[in-house]
TITOR-511426 format. One record per residue (C-alpha): residue number from 1; residue in one letter; x, y, z. Coordinates in steps of 0.25 Angstrom, whole numbers. Layout:
N
 num residuo     x     y     z
 NUM       a     X     Y     Z
...
***
This chain:
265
 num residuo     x     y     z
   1       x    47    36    73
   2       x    56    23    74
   3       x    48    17    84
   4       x    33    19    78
   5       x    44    12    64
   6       x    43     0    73
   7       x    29     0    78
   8       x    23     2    64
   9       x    34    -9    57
  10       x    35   -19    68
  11       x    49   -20    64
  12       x    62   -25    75
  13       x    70   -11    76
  14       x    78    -5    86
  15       x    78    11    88
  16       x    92    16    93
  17       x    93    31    97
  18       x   109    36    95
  19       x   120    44    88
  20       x   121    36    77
  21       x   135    41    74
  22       x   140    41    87
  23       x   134    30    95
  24       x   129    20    84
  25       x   116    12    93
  26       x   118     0    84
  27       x   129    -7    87
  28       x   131   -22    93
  29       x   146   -23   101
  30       x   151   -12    96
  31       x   149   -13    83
  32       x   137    -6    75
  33       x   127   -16    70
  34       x   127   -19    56
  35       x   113   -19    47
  36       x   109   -23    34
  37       x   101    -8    30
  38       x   106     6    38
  39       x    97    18    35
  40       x    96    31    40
  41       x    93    47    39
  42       x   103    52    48
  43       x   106    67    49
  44       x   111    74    37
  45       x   125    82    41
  46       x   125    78    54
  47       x   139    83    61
  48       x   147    75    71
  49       x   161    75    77
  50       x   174    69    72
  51       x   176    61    83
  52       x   162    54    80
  53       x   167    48    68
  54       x   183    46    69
  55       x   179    39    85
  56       x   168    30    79
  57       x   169    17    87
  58       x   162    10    75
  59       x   171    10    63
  60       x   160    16    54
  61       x   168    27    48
  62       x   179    19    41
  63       x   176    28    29
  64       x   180    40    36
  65       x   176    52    45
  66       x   165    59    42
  67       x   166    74    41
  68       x   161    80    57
  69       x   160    96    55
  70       x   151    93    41
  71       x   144    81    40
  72       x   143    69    44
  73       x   134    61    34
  74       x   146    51    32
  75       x   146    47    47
  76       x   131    42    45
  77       x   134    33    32
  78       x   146    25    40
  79       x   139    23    52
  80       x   126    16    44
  81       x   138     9    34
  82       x   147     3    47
  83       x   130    -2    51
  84       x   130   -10    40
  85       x   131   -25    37
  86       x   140   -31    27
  87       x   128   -31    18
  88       x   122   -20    24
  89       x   116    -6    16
  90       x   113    10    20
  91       x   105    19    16
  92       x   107    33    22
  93       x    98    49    18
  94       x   109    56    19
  95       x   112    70    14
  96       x   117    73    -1
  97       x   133    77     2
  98       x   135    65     8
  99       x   138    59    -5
 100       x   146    71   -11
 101       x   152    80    -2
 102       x   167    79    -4
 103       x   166    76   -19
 104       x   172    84   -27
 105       x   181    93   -16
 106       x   198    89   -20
 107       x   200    88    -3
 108       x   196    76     6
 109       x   181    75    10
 110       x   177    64    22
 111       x   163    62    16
 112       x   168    60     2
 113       x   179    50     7
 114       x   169    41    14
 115       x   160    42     3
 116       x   171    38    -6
 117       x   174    24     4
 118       x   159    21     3
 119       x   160    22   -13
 120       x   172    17   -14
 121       x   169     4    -6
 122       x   156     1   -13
 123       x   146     4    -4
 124       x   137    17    -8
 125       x   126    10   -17
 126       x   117    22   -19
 127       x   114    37   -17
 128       x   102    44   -19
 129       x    99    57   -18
 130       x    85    62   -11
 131       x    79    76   -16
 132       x    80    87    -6
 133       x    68    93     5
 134       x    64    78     9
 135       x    70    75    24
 136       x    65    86    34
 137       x    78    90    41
 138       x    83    95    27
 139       x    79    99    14
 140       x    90    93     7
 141       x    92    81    -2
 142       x    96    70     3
 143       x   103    55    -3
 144       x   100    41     2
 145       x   115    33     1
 146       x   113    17     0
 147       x   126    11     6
 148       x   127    -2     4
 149       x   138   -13     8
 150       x   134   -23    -2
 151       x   131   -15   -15
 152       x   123   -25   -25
 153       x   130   -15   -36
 154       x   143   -15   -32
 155       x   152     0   -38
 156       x   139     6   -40
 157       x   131    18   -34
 158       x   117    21   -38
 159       x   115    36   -36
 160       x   100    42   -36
 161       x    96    57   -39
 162       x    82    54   -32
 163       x    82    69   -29
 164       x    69    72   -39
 165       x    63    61   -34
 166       x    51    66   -23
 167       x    39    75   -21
 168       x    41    89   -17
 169       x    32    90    -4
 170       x    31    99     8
 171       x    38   101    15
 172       x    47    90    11
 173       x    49    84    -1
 174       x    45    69    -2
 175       x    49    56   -10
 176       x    36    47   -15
 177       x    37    31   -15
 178       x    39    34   -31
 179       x    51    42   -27
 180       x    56    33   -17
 181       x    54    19   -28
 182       x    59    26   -38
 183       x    73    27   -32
 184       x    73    14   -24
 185       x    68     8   -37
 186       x    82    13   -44
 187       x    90    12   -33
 188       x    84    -5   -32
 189       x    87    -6   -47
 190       x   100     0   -47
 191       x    95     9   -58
 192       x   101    21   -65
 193       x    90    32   -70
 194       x    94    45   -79
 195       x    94    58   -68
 196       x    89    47   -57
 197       x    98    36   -54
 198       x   114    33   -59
 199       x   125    22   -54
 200       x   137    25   -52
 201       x   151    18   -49
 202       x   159    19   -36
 203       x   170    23   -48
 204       x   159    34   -53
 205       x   157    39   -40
 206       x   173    41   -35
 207       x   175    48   -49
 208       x   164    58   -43
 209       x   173    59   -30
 210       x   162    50   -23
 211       x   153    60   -25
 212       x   138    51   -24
 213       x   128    61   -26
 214       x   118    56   -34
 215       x   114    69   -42
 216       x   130    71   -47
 217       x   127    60   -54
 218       x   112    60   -59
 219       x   105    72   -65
 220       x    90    74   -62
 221       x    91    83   -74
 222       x    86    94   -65
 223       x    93   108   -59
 224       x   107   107   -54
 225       x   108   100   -39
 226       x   113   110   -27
 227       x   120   105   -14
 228       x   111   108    -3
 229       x   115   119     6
 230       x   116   110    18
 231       x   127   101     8
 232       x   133   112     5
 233       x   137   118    20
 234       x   141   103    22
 235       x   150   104    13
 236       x   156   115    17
 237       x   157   111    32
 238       x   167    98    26
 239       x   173   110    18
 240       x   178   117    30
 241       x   180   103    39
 242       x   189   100    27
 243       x   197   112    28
 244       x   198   112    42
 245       x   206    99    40
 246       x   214   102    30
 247       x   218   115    38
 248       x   221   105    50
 249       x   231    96    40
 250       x   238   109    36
 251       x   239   114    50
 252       x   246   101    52
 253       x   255    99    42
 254       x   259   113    45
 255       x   261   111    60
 256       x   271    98    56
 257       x   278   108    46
 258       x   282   116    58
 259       x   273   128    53
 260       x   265   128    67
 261       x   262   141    66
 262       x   254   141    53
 263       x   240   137    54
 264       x   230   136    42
 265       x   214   141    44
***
């Protein structure tokens, strides 16, 4: 597909076939290459080791390590980050817990503590969330996340519910070039729309435990929004990881208190 791309545009590209996250294929002297615009797709979910992530020889998870036993959407959204130039911008489909899972819970969540480092240091500039049924390896809904290293509105993220916004089709659900303006026209204009579009502050969004979903905070005025089911078993796979480590700290702690016998499950 990438090749006939070429052909048809006539456009200079160059086609690398890799593991992204394991053996990046743009790099230049041990270095990833740096570009103005990163864009991708990548799979939703996608599990990988530990040591992946915590041996990187890259530098791109600075802002932590994504969860391995879960999900590994936050391994994706580095990578494209640490591919950027100084004044360089992402734009990633990604699936809908990426920008809420961890909000809410009282105990330490990895994704929501790199989410947070994105917020906090300026550089999400929009989320908008996709209605569900329209990529043909899931029938979830989906978001698009705009990461950008040189915001034109500085402390602010514009949040879309585009989730209305398509035509129901078979067997997939589509978005027409009205859907599709429609939103790039708002997201162009900066604009805020009543159960469409609102901006909100990096303060806004840390008072909401960084939790950027962008139907928490627009109403379409329609039936209450569930968590997909494939969210929901996500969720409780970081759960259980969570536990896991929480039971391997105590086990610890116990073991230098001399109780070496005890052990928690």
């Amino acid at each position: 597909m990438l090749r006939s791309l070429r052909i048809i545009s006539s456009l200079f590209c160059s086609i690398r076939v890799g593991d992204t996250i394991r053996n990046p294929r743009f790099v230049d002297g041990g270095k990833l290459k740096q570009f103005d615009k990163v864009t991708a797709n990548p799979m939703w979910n996608q599990k990988f080791p530990q040591g992946v992530f915590e041996n990187d020889a890259y530098n791109r998870f600075l802002y932590g390590i994504p969860p391995s036993n879960s999900s590994s959407d936050w391994g994706w959204i580095p990578h494209m980050f640490a591919s950027l130039n100084d004044k360089g911008k992402l734009i990633v489909v990604i699936d809908t817990g990426v920008v809420s899972r961890g909000s809410g819970n009282t105990g330490s969540n990895r994704e929501k503590e790199i989410r947070k480092k994105f917020v906090d240091n300026d550089y999400v500039e929009a989320v908008i969330l996709l209605t569900d049924n329209l990529f043909y390896n899931t029938t979830a809904p989906g978001n698009i996340i705009v990461v950008n290293k040189n915001k034109p509105h500085k402390g602010e993220i514009l949040l879309i519910n585009a989730s209305k916004e398509f035509v129901k089709g078979r067997p997939k659900n589509y978005l027409t070039e009205e859907n599709m303006k429609r939103i790039e026209e708002v997201y162009k204009n900066w604009e805020v729309i009543d159960g469409f579009s609102k901006i909100i502050t990096n303060e806004e969004a840390a008072r909401n435990d960084y939790n950027l979903s962008p139907s928490r905070y627009v109403a379409t005025g329609e039936k209450e929004e569930y968590l997909p089911v494939d969210e929901v078993l996500v969720e409780l796979e970081q759960v259980e990881e969570e536990r896991k480590e929480i039971d391997e700290e105590l086990n610890a702690i116990l073991l230098q208190a001399g109780f070496g016998g005890w052990k928690i499950k």
